[in-house]
SETOR-747797 format. One record per atom (N, C-alpha, C): residue in three letters; chain; residue number from 1; y, z, x. Coordinates in nm, 2 decimals, always signed. Each point is the difference from the previous one (the first is absolute). Layout:
% residues N
SITE  aa ch   i  north     up   east
SITE ALA  A NUM      Y      Z      X
...
This chain:
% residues 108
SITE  aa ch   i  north     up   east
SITE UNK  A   1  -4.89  -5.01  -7.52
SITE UNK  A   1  +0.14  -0.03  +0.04
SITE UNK  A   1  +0.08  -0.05  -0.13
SITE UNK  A   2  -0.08  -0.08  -0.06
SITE UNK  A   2  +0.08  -0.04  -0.13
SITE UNK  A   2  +0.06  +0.12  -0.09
SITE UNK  A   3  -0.10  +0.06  +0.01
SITE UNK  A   3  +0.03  +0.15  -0.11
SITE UNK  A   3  +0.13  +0.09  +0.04
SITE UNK  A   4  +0.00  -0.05  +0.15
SITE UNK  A   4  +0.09  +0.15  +0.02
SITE UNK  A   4  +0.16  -0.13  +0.00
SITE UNK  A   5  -0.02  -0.12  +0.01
SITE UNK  A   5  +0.11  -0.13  -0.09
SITE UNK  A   5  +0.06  +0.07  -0.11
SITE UNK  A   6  -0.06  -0.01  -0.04
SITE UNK  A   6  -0.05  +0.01  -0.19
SITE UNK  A   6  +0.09  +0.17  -0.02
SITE UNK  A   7  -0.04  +0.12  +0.08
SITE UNK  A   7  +0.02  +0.10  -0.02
SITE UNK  A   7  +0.18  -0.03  +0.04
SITE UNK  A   8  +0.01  -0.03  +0.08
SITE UNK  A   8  +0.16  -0.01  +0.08
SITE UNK  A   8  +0.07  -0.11  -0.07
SITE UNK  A   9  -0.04  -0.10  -0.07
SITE UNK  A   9  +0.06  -0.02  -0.08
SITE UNK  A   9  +0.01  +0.01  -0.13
SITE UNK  A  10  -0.07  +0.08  -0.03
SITE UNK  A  10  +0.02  +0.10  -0.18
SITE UNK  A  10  +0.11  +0.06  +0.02
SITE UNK  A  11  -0.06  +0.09  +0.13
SITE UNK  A  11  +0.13  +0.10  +0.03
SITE UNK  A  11  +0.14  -0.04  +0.03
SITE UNK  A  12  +0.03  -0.09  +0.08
SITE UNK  A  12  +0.10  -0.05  +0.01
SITE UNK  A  12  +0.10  -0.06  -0.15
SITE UNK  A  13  -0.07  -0.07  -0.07
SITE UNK  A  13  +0.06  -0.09  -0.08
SITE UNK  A  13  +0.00  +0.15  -0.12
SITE UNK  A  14  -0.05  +0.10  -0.03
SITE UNK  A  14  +0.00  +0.10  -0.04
SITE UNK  A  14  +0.09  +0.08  -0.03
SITE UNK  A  15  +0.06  -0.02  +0.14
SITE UNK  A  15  +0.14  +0.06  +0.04
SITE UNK  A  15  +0.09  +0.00  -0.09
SITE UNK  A  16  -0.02  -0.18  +0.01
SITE UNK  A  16  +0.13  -0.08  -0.05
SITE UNK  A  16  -0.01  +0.02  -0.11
SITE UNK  A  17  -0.11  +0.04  -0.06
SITE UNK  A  17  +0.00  -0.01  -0.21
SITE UNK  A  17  +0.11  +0.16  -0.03
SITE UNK  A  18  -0.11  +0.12  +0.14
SITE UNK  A  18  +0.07  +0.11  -0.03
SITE UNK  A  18  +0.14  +0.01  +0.03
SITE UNK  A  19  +0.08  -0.07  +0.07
SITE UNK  A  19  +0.12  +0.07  +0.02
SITE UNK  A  19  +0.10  -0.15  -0.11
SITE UNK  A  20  -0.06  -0.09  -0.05
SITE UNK  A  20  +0.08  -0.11  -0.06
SITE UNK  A  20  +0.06  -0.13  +0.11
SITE UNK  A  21  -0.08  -0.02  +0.10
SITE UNK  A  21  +0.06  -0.08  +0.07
SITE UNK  A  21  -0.13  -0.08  +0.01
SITE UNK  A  22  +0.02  -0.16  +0.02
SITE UNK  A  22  -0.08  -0.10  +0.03
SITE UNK  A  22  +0.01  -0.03  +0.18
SITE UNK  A  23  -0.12  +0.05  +0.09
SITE UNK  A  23  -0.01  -0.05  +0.12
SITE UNK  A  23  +0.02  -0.11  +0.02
SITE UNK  A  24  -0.04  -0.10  -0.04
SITE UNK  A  24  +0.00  -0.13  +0.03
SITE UNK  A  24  +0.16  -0.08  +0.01
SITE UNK  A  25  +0.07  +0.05  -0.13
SITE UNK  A  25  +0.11  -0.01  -0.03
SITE UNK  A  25  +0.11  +0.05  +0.12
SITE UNK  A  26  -0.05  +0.15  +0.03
SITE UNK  A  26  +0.07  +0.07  +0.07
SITE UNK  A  26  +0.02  -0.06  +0.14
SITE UNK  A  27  -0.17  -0.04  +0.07
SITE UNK  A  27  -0.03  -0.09  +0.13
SITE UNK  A  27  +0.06  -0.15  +0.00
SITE UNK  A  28  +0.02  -0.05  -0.13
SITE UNK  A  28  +0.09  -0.13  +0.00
SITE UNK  A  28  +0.14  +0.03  +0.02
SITE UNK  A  29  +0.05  +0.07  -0.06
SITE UNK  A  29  +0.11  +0.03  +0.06
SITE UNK  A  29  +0.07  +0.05  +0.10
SITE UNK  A  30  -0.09  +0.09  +0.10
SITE UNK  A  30  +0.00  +0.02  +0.12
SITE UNK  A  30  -0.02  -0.09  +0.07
SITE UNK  A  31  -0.10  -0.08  +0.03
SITE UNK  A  31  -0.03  -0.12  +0.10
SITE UNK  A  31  +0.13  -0.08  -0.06
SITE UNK  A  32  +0.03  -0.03  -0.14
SITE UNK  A  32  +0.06  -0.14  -0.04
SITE UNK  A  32  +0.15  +0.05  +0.05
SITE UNK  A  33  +0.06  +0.12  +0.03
SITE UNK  A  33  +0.10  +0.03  +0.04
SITE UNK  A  33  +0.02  -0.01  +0.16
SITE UNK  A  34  -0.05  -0.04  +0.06
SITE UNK  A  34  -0.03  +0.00  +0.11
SITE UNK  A  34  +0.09  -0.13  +0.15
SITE UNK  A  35  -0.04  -0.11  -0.11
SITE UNK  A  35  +0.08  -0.11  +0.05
SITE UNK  A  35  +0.14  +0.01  -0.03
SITE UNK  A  36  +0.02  +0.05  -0.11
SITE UNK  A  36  +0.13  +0.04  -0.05
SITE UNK  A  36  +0.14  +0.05  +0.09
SITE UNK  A  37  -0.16  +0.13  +0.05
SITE UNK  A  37  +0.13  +0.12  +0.04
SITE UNK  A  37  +0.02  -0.06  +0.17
SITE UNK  A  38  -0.11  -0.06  +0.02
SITE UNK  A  38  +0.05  -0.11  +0.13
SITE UNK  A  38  +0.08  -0.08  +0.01
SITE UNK  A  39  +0.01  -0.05  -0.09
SITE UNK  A  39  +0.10  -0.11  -0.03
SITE UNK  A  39  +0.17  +0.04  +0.01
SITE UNK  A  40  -0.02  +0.14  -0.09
SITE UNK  A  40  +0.11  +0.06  -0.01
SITE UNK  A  40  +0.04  +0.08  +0.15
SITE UNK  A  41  -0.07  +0.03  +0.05
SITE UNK  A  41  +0.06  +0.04  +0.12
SITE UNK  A  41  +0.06  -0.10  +0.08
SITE UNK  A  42  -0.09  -0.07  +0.03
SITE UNK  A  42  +0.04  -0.15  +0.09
SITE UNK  A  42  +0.15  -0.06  -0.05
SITE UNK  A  43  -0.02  +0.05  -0.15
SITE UNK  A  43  +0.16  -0.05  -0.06
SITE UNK  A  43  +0.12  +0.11  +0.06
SITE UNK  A  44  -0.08  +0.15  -0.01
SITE UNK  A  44  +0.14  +0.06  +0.06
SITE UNK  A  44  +0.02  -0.02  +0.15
SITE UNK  A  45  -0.04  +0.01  +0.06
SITE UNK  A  45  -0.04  -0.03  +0.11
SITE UNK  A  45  +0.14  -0.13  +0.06
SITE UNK  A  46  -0.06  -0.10  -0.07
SITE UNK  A  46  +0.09  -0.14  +0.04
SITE UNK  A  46  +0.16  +0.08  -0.08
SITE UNK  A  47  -0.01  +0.04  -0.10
SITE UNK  A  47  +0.16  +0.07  -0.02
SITE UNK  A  47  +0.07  +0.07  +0.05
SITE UNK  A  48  -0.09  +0.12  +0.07
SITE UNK  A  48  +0.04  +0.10  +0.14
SITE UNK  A  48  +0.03  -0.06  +0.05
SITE UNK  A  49  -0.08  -0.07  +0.10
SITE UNK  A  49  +0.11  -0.12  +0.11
SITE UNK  A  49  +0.08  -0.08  -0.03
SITE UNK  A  50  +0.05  -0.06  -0.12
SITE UNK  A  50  +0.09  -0.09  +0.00
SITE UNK  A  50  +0.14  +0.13  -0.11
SITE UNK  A  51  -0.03  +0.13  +0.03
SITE UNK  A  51  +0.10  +0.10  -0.02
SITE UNK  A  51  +0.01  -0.05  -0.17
SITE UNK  A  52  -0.03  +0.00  -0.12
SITE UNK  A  52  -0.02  -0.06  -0.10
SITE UNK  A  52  -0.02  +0.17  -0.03
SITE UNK  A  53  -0.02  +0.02  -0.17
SITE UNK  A  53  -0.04  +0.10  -0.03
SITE UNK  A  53  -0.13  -0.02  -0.04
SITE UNK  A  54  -0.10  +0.10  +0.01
SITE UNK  A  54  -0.11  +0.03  -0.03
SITE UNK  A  54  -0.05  +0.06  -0.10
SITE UNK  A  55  +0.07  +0.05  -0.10
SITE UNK  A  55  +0.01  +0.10  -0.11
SITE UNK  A  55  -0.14  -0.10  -0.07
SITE UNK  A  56  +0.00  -0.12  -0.02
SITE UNK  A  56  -0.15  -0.05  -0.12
SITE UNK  A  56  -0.06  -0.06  +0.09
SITE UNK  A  57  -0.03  +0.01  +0.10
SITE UNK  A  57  -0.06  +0.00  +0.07
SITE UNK  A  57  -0.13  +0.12  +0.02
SITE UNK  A  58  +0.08  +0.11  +0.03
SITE UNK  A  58  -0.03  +0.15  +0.00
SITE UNK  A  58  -0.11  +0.02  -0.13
SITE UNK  A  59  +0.11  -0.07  -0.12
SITE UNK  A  59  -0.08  +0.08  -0.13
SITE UNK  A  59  -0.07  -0.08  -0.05
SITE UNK  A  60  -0.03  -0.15  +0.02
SITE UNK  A  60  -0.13  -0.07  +0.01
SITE UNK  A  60  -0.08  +0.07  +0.09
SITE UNK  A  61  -0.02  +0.02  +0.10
SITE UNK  A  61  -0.09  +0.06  +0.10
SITE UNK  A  61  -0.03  +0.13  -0.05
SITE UNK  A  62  +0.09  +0.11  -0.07
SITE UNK  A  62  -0.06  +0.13  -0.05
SITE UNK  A  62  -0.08  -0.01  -0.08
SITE UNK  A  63  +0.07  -0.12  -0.14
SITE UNK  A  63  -0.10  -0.02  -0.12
SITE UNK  A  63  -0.13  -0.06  +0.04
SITE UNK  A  64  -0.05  -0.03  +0.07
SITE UNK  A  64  -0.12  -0.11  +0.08
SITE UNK  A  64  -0.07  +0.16  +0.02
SITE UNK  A  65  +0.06  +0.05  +0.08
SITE UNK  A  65  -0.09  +0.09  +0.08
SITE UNK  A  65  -0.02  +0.14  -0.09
SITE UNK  A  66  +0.06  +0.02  -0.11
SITE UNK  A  66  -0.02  +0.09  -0.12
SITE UNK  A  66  -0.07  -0.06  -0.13
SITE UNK  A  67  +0.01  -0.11  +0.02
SITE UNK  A  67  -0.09  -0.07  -0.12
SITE UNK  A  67  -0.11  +0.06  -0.07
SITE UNK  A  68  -0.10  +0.01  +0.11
SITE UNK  A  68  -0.11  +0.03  -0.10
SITE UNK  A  68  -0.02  +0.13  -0.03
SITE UNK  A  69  +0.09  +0.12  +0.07
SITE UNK  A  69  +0.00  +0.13  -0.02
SITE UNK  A  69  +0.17  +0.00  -0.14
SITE UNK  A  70  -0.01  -0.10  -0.02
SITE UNK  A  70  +0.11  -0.03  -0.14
SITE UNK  A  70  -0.14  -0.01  -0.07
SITE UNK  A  71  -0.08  -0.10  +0.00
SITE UNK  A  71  -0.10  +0.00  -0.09
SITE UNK  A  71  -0.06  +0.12  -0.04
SITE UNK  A  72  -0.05  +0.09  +0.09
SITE UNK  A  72  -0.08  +0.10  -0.06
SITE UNK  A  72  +0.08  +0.13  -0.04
SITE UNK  A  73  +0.13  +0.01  +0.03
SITE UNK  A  73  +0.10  +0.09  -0.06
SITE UNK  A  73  +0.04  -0.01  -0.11
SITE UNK  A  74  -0.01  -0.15  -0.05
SITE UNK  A  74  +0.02  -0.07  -0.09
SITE UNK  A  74  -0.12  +0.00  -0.16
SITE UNK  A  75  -0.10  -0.01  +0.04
SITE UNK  A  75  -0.12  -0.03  -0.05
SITE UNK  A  75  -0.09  +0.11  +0.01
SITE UNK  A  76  +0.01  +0.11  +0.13
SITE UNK  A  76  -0.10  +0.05  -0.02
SITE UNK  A  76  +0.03  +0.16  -0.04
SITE UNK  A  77  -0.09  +0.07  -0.06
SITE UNK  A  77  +0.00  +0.14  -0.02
SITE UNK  A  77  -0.05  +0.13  +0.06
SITE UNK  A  78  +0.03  +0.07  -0.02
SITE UNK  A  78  -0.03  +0.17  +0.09
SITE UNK  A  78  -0.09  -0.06  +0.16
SITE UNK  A  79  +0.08  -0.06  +0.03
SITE UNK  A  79  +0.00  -0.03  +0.14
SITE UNK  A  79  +0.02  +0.16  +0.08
SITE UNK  A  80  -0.07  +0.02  +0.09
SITE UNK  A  80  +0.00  +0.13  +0.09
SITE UNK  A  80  +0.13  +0.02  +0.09
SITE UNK  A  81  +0.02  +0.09  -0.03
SITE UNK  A  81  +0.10  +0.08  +0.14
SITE UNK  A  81  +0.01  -0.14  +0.13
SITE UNK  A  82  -0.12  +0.09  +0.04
SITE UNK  A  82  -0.02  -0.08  +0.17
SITE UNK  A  82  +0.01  -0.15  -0.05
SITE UNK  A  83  -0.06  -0.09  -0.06
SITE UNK  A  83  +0.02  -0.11  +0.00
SITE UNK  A  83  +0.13  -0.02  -0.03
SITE UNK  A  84  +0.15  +0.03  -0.07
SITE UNK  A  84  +0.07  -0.03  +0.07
SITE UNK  A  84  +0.09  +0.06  +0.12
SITE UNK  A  85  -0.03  +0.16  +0.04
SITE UNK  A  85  +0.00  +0.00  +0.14
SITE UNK  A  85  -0.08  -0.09  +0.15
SITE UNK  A  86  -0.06  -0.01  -0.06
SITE UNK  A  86  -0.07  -0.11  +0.13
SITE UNK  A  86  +0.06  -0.13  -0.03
SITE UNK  A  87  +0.03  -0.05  -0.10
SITE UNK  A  87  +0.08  -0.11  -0.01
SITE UNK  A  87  +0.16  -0.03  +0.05
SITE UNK  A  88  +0.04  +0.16  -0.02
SITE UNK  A  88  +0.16  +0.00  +0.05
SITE UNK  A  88  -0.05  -0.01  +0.12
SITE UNK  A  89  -0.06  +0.09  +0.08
SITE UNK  A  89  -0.01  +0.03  +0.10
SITE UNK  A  89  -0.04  -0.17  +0.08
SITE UNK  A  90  -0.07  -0.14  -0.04
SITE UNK  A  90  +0.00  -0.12  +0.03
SITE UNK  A  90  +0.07  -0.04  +0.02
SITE UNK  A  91  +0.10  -0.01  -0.12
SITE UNK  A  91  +0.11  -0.03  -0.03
SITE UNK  A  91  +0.10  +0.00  +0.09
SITE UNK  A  92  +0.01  +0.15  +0.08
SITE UNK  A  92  +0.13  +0.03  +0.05
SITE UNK  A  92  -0.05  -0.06  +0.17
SITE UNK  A  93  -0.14  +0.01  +0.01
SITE UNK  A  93  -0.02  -0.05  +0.14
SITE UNK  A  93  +0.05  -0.16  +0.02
SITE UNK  A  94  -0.07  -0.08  -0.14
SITE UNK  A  94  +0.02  -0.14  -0.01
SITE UNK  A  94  +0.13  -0.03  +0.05
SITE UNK  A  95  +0.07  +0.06  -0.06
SITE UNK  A  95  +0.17  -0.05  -0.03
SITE UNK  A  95  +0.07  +0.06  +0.14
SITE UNK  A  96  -0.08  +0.11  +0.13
SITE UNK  A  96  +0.10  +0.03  +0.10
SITE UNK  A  96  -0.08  -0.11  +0.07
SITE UNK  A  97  -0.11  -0.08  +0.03
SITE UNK  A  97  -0.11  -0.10  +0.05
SITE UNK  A  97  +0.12  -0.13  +0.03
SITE UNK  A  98  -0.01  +0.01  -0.17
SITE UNK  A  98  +0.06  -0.11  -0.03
SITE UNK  A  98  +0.18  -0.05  +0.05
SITE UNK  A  99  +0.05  +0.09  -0.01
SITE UNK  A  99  +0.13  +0.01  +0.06
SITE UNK  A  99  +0.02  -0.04  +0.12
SITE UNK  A 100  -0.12  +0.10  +0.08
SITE UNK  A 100  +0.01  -0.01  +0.15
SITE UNK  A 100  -0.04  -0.10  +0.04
SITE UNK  A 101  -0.09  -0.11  -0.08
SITE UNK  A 101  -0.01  -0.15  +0.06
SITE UNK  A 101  +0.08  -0.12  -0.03
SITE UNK  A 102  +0.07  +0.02  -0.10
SITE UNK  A 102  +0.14  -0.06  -0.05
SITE UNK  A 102  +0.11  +0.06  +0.06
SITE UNK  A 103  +0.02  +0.09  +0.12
SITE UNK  A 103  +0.13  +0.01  +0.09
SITE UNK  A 103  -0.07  -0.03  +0.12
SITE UNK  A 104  -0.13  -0.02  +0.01
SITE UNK  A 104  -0.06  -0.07  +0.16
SITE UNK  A 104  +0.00  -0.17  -0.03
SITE UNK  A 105  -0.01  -0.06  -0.11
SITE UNK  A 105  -0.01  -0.10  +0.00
SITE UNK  A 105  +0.13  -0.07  +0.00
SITE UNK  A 106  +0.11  +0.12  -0.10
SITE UNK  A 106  +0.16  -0.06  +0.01
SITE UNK  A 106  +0.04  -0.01  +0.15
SITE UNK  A 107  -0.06  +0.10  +0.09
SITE UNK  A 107  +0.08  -0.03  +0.13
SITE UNK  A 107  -0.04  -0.09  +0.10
SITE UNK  A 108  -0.13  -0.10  -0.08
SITE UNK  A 108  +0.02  -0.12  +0.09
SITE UNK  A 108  +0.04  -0.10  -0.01
């Protein structure tokens, strides 16, 4: 069991050497973005209802939730096709997800 540890994590952290991105870095910034972009919502949120504008609101909550795919666009190299097609394609679910519970939550 150890070995096949050992194998999945060569390969994993392997990745990160081949494409120029640090996992660990990248997973801190994803989890560490996290309270953030909750925070930020709960902020637009209380601005929606009290009819306020939401504009930095919005763009705290996008930069939170683009963060760590800023990282590796940023940092990393000959990144594949699909990796970031499957990432838009996250991306664009996150953000209709995310909308649709910030106009269920504005209407109570």
């Amino acid at each position: 069991m150890s070995a096949l540890f050992a194998r999945v994590h060569d390969w994993f952290f392997g990745l990160g050497a081949h494409y120029g991105v640090d996992p660990v870095v990248f997973g801190a910034i994803y989890v560490g973005a996290i309270p953030f972009f909750l925070l930020s919502i709960a902020w637009l949120v209380r601005r929606l209802r009290a009819g306020k504008s939401i504009v930095l609101p919005v763009m705290c909550a996008g930069f939170c939730f683009v963060s760590a795919y800023l990282y590796l666009a940023i940092v990393g190299h000959d990144i594949p096709a699909w990796v970031w097609t499957t990432l838009g394609l996250l991306l664009v679910y996150g953000a209709v997800s995310t909308v649709r519970d910030v106009r269920k939550k504005s209407r109570k």
